[in-house]
C-alpha positions in Angstrom: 263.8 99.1 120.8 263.7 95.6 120.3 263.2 93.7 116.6 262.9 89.7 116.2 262.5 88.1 112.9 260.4 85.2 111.7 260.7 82.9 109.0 257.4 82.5 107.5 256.5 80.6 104.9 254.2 82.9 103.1 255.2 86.4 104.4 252.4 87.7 102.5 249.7 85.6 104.1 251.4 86.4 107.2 251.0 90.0 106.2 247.4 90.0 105.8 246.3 87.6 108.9 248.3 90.5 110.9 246.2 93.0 108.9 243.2 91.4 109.7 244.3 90.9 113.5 244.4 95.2 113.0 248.4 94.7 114.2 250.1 98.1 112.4 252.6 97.5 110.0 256.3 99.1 110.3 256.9 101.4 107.5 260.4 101.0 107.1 262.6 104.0 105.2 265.3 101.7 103.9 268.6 104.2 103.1 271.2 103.0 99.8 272.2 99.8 100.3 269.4 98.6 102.6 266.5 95.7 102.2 263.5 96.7 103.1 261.9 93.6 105.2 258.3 93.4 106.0 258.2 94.5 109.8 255.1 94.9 112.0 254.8 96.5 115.4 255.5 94.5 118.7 255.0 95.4 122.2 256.8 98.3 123.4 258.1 99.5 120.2 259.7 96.1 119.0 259.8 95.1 115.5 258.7 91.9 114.4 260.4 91.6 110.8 259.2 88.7 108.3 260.9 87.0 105.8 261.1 84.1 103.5 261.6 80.7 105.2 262.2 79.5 101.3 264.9 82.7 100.5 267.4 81.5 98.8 269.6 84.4 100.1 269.1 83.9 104.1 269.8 87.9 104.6 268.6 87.9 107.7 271.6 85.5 109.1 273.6 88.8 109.4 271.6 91.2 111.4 269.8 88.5 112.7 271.0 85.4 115.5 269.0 82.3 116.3 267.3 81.9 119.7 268.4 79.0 120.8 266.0 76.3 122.5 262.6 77.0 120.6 260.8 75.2 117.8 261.4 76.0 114.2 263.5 79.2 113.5 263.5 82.2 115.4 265.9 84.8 115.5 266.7 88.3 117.6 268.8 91.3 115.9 271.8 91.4 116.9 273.2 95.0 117.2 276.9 95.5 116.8 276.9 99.0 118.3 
């Protein structure tokens, strides 16, 4: 499995253009101590997670590591395992 994250600016608009698009969403089962990020359903099983370009928080720069060399801010999971 693969999962990439995208700062969006409106991850609920981004929600509902991928709704309309008929992309399936990822239900997530986040366990104690978890976030539960907006996540829809790649190619091959990959996740694409959303979230807030505008969080004050930046969660995501744990799991998540840029992609260097692209425009605007992308990122790819980094798994510690």
């Amino acid at each position: 499995m693969c999962a990439m994250a995208f700062a969006s600016e409106d991850v609920k608009a981004t929600l509902s253009l991928a709704e309309r698009y008929k992309v399936d969403r990822f239900d997530n089962q986040a366990g104690p101590g978890e976030l539960n990020i907006p996540a829809l359903r790649g190619i091959g099983d990959s996740l694409v997670y959303l979230v807030s370009a505008d969080a004050a928080v930046r969660f995501f720069d744990v799991d998540f590591v840029p992609v260097q060399g692209v425009q605007g801010e992308i990122w790819r999971w980094s798994d510690p395992l």
